[in-house]
N, CA, C and O atoms as a DFTB+ gen file, in Angstrom:
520 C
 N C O
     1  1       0.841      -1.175       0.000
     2  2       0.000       0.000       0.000
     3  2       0.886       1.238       0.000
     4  3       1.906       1.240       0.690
     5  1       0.597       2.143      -0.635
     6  2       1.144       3.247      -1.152
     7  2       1.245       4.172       0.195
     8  3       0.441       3.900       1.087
     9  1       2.368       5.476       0.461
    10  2       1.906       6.267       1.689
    11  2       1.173       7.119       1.335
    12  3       1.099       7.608       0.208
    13  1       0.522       7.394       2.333
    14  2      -0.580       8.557       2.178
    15  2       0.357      10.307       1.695
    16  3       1.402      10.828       2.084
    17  1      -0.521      10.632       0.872
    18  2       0.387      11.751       0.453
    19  2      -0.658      12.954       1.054
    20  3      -1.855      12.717       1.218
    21  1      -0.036      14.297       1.366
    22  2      -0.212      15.712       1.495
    23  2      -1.478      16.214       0.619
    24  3      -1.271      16.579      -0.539
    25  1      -2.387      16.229       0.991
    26  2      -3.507      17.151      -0.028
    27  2      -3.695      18.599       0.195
    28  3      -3.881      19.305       1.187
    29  1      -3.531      18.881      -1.652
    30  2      -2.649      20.557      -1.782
    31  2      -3.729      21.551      -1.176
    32  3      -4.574      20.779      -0.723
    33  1      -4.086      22.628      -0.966
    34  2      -5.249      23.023      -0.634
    35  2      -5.777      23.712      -2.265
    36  3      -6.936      24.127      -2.305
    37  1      -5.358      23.763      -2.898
    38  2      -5.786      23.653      -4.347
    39  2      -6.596      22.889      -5.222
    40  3      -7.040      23.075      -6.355
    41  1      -6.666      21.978      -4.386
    42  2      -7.187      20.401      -5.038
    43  2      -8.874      20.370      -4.726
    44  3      -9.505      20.919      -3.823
    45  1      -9.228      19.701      -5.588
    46  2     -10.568      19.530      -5.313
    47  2     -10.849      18.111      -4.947
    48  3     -10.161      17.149      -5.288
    49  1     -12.255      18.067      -3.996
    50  2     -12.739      16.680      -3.684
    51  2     -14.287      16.337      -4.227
    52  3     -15.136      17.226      -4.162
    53  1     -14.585      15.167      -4.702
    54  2     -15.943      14.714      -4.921
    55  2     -16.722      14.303      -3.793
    56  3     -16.092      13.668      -2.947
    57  1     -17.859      14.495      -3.583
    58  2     -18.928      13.667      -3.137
    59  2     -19.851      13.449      -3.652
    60  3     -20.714      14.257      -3.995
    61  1     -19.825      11.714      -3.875
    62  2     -21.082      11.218      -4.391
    63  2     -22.309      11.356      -3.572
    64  3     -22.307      11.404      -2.342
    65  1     -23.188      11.408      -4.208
    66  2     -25.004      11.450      -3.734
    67  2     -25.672      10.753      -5.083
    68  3     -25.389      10.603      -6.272
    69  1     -26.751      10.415      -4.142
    70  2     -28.210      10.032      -5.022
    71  2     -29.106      10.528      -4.775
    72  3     -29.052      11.147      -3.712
    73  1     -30.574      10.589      -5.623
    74  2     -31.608      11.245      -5.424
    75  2     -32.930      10.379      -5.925
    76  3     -34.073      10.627      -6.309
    77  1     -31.992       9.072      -5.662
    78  2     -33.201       7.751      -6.060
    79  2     -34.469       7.238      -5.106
    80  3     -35.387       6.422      -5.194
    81  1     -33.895       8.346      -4.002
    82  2     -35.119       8.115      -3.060
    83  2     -36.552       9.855      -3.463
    84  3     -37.710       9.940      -3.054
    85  1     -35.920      10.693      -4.178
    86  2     -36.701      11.572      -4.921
    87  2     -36.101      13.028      -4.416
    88  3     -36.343      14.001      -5.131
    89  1     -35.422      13.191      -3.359
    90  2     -35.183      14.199      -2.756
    91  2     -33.154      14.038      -2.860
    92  3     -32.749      12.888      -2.686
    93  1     -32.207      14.981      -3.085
    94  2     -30.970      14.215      -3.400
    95  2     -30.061      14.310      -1.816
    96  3     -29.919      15.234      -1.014
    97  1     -29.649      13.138      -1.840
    98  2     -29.154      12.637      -0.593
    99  2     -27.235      12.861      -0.869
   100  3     -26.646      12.453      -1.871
   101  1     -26.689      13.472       0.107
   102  2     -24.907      14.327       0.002
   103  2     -24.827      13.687       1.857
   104  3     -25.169      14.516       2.701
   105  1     -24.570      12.863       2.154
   106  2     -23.914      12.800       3.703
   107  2     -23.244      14.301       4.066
   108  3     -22.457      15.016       3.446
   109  1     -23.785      14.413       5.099
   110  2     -23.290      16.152       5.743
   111  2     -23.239      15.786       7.246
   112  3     -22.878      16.718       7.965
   113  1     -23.486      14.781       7.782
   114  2     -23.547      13.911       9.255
   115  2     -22.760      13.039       9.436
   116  3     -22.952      12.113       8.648
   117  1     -21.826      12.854      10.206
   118  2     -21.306      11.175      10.311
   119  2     -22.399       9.860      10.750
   120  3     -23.461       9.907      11.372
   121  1     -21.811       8.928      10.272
   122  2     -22.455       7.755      10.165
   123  2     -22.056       6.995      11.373
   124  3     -20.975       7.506      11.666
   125  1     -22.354       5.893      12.407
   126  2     -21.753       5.438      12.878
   127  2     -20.458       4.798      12.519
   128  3     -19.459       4.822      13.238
   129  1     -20.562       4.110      11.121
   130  2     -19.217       3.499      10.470
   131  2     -18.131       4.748      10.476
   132  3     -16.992       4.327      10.274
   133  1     -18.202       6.116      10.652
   134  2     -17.500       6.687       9.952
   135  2     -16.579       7.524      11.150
   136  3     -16.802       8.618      11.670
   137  1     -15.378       6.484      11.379
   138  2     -14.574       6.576      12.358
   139  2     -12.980       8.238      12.339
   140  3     -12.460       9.000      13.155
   141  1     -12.902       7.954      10.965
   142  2     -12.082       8.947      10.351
   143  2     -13.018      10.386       9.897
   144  3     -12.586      11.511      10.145
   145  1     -13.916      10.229       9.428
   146  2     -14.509      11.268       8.874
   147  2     -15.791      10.656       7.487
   148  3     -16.233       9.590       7.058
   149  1     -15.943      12.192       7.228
   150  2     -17.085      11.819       5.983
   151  2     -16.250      10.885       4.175
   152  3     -15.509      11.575       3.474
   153  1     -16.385      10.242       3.996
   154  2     -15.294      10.010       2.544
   155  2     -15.872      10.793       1.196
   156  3     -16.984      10.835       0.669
   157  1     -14.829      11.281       0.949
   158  2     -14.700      12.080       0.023
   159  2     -14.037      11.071      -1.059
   160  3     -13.722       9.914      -0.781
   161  1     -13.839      11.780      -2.557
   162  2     -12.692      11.147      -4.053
   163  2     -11.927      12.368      -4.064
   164  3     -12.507      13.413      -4.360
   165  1     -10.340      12.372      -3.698
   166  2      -9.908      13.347      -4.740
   167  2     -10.117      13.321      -6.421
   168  3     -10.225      12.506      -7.337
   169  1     -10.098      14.761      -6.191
   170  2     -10.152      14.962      -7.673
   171  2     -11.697      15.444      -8.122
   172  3     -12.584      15.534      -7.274
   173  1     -11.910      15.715      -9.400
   174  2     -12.817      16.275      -9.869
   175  2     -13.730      14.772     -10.979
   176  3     -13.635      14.525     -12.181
   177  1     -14.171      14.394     -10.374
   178  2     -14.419      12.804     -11.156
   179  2     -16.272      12.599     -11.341
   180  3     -17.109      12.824     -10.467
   181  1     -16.492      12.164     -12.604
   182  2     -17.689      11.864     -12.794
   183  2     -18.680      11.353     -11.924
   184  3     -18.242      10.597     -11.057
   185  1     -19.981      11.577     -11.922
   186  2     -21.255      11.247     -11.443
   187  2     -20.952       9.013     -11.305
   188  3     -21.149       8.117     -10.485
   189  1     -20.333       9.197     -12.865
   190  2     -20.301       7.297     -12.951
   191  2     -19.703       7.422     -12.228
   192  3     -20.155       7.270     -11.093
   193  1     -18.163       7.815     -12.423
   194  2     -16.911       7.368     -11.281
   195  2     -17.509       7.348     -10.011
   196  3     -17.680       6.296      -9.395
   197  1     -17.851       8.495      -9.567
   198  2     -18.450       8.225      -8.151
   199  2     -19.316       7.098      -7.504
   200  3     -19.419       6.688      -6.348
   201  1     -19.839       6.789      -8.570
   202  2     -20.842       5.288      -8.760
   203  2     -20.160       4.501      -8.484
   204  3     -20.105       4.099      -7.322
   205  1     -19.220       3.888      -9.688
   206  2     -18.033       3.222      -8.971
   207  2     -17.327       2.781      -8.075
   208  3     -17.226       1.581      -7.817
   209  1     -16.601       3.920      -7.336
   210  2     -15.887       4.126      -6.522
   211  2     -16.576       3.834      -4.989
   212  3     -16.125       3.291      -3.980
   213  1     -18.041       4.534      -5.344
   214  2     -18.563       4.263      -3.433
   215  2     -19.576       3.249      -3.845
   216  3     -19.657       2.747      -2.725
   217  1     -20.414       2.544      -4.555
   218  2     -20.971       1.795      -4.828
   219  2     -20.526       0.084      -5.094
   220  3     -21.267      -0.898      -5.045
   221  1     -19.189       0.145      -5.358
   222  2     -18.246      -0.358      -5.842
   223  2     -18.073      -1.459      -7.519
   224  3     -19.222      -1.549      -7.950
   225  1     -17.464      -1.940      -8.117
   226  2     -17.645      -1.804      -9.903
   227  2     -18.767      -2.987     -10.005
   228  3     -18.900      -3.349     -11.174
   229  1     -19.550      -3.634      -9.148
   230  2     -20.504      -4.690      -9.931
   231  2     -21.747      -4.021      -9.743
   232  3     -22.734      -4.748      -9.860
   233  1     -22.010      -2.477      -9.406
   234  2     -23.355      -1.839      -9.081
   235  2     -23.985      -1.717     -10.003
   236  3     -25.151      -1.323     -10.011
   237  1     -23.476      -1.963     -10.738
   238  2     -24.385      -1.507     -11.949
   239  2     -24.090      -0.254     -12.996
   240  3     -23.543       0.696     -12.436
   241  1     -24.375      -0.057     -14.554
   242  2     -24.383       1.163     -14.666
   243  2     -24.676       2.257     -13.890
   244  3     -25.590       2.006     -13.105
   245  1     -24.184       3.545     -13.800
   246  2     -24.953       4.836     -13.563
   247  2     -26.553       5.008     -13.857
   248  3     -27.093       4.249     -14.662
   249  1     -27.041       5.676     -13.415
   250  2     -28.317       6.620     -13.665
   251  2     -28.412       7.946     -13.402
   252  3     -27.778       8.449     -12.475
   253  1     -29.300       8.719     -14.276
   254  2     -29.308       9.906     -13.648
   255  2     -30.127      10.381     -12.347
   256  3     -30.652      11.493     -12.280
   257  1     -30.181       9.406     -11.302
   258  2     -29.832       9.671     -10.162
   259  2     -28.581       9.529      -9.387
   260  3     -28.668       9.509      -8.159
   261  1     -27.644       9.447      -9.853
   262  2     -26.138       9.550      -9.393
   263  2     -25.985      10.942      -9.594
   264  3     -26.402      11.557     -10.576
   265  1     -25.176      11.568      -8.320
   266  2     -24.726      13.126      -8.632
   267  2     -23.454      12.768      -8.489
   268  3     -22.804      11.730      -8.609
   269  1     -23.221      14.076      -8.154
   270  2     -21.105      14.743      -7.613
   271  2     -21.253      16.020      -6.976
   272  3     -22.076      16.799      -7.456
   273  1     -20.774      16.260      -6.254
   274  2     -20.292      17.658      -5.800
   275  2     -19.190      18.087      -5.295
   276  3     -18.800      17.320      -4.415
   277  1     -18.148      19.448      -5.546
   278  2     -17.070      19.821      -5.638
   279  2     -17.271      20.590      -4.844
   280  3     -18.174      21.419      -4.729
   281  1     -15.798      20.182      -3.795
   282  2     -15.160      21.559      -2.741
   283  2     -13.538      21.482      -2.950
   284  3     -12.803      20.509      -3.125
   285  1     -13.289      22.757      -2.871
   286  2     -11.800      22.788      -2.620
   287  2     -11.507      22.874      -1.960
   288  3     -11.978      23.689      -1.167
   289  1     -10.303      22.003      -1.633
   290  2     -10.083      21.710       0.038
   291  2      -9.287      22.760       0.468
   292  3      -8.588      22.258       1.347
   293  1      -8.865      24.420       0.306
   294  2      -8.772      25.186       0.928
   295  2      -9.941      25.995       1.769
   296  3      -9.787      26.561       2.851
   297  1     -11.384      25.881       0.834
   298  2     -12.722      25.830       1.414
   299  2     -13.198      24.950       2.447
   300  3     -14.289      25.090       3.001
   301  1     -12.533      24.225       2.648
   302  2     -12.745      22.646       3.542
   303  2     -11.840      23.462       5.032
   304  3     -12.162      23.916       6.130
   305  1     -10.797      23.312       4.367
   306  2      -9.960      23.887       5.552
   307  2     -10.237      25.180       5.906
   308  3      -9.706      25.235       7.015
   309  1     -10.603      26.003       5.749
   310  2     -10.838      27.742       6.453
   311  2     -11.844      27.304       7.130
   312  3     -11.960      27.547       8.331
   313  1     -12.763      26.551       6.408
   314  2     -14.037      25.987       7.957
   315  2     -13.550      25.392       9.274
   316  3     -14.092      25.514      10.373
   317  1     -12.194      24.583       8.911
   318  2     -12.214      23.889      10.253
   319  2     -11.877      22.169       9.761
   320  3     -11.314      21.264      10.377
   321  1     -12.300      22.200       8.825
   322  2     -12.192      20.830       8.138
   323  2     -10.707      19.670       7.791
   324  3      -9.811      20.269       7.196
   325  1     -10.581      19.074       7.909
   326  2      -8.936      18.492       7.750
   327  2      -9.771      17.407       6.526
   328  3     -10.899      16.917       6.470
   329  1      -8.636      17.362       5.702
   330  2      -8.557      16.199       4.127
   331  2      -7.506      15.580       4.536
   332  3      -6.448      16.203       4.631
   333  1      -7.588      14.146       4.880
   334  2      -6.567      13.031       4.831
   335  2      -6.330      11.926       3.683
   336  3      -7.042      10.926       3.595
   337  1      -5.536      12.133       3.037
   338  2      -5.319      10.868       2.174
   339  2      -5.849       9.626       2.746
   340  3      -5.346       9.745       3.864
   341  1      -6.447       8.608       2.793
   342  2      -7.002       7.620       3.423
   343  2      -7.144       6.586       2.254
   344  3      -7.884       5.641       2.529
   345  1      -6.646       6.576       1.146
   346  2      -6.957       5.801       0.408
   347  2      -6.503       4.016       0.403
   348  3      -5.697       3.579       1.225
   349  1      -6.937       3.432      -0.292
   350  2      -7.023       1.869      -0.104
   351  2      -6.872       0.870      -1.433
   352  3      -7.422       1.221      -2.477
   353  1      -6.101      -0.410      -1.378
   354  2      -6.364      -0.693      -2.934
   355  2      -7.968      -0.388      -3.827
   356  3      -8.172      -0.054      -4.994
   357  1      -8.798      -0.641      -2.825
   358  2      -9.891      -0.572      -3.918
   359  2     -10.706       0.732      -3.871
   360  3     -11.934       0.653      -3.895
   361  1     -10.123       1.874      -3.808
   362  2     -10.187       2.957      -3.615
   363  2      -9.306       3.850      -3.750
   364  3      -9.563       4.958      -3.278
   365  1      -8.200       3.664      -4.332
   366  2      -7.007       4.571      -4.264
   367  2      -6.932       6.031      -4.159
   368  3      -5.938       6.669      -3.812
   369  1      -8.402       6.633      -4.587
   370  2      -8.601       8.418      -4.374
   371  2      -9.090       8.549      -3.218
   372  3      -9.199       9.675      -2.734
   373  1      -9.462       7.497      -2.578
   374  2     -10.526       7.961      -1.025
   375  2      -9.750       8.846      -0.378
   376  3      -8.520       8.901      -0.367
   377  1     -10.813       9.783       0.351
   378  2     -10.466      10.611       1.300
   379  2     -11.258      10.673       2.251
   380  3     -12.455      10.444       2.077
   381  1     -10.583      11.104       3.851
   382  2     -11.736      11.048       4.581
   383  2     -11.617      12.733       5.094
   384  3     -10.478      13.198       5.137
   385  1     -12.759      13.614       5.468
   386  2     -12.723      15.036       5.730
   387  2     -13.386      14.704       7.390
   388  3     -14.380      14.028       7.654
   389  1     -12.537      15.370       8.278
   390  2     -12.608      15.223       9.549
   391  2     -13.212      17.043      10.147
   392  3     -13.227      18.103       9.522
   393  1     -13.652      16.704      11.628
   394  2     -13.603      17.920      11.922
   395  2     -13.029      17.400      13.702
   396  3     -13.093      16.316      14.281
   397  1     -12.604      18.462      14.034
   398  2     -11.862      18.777      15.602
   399  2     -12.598      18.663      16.384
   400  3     -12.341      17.996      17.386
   401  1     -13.923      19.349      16.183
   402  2     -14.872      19.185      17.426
   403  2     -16.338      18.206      17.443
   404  3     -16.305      17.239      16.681
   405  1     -17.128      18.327      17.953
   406  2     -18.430      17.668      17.809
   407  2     -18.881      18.387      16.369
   408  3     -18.776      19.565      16.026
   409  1     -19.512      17.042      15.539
   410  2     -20.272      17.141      14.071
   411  2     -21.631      17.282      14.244
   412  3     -22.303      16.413      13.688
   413  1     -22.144      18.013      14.774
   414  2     -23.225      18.742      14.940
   415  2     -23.920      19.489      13.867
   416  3     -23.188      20.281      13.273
   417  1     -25.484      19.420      13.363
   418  2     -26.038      20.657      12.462
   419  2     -24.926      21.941      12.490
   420  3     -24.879      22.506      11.397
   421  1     -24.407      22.272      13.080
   422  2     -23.613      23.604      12.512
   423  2     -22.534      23.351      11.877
   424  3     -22.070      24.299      11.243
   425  1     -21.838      22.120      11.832
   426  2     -20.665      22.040      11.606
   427  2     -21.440      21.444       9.761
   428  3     -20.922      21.827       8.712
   429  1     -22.326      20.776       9.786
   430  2     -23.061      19.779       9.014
   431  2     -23.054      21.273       7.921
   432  3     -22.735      21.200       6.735
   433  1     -23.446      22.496       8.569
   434  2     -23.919      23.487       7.087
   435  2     -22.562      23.937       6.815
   436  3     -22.318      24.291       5.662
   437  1     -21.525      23.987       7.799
   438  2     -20.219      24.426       7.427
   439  2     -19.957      23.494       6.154
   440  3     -20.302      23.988       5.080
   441  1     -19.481      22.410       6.127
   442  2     -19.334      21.169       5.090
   443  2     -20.296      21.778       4.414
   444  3     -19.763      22.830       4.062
   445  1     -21.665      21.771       3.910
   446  2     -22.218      22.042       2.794
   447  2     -22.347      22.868       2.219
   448  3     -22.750      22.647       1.077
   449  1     -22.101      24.296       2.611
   450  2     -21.309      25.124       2.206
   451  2     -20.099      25.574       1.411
   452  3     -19.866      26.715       1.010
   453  1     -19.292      24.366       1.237
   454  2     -18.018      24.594       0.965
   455  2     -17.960      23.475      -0.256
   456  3     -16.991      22.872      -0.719
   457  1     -19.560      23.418      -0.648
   458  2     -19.487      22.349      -2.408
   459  2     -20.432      23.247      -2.961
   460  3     -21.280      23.900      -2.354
   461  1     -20.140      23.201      -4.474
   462  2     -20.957      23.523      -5.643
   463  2     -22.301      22.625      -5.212
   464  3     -22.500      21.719      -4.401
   465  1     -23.181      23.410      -6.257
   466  2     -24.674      22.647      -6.789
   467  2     -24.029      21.399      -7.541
   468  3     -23.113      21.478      -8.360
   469  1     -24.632      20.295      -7.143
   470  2     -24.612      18.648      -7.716
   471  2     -24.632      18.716      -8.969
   472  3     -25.599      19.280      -9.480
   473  1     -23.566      18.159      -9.836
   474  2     -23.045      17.473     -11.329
   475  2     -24.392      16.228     -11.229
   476  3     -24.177      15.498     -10.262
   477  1     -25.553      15.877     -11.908
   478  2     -26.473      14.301     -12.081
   479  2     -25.908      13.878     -13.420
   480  3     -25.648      14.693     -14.306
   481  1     -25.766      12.850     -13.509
   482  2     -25.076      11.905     -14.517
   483  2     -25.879      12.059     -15.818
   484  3     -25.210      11.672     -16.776
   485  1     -27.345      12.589     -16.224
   486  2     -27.542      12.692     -17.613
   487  2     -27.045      14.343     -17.859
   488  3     -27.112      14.836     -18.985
   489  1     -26.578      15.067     -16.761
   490  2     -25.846      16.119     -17.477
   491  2     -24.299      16.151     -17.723
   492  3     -23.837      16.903     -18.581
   493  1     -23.578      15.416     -17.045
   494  2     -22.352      14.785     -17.233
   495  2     -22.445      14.259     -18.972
   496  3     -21.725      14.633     -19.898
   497  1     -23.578      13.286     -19.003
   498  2     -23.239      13.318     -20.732
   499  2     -23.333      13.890     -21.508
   500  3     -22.889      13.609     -22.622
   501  1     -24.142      15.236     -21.127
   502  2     -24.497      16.267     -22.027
   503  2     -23.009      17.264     -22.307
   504  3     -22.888      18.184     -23.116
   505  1     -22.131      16.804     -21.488
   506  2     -21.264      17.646     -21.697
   507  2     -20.549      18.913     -20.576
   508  3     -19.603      19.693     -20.693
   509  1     -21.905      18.530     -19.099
   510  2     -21.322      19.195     -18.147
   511  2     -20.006      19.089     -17.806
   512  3     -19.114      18.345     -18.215
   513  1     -20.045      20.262     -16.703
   514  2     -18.361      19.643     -16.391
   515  2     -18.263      18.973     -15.686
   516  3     -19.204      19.227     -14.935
   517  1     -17.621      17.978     -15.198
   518  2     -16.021      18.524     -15.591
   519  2     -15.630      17.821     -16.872
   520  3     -14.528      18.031     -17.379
């Protein structure tokens, strides 16, 4: 396994969401599983990729209920936020975004704050960005 490397504050991170339940779902809470933090993808990576990556490769095609959303992790960090390389063979971009104190609704709008409006996968083919 590779060492964890330095994330630039330049860099951007993904979070996948869905909106297959009708309303679109972005984790902004920790989970009980989620010992390190919320997981993030470095990088700027498709609605599929994200499919991929947190779904993992036998999920199935995409739909356009798969999103993405982009923060730069200098936006991450002025909140309070820390980006750790955390990645894994079957994950090699994972990241996990931590915070210092209790993850509480306030900290929850800090994090959502600090991403664009959601990339959905039939605008990804249309040519959105990225």
């Amino acid at each position: 396994m590779s060492q964890p490397r330095e994330i630039g504050a330049d860099e951007y991170v993904s979070q996948y969401g869905s909106r297959l339940t009708g309303e679109p779902v972005f984790w902004d809470h920790l989970k009980p599983a989620d010992i390190d933090g919320l997981s993030a993808i470095i990088g700027q990576v498709t609605p599929a990729e994200g499919r991929r990556r947190v779904r993992g490769p036998r999920s199935g095609p995409p739909t356009r209920d798969d999103g993405i959303r982009y923060a730069l992790v200098a936006d991450l960090e002025k909140e309070g936020f820390r980006v750790t390389d955390t990645g894994w063979p079957g994950n090699t971009k994972h990241v996990s975004i931590s915070y210092p104190g209790e993850w509480d609704d306030t900290v929850a709008g800090k994090f959502n704050k600090c991403f664009g409006a959601p990339l959905w996968h039939e605008e990804a083919k249309q040519g959105g960005p990225p």
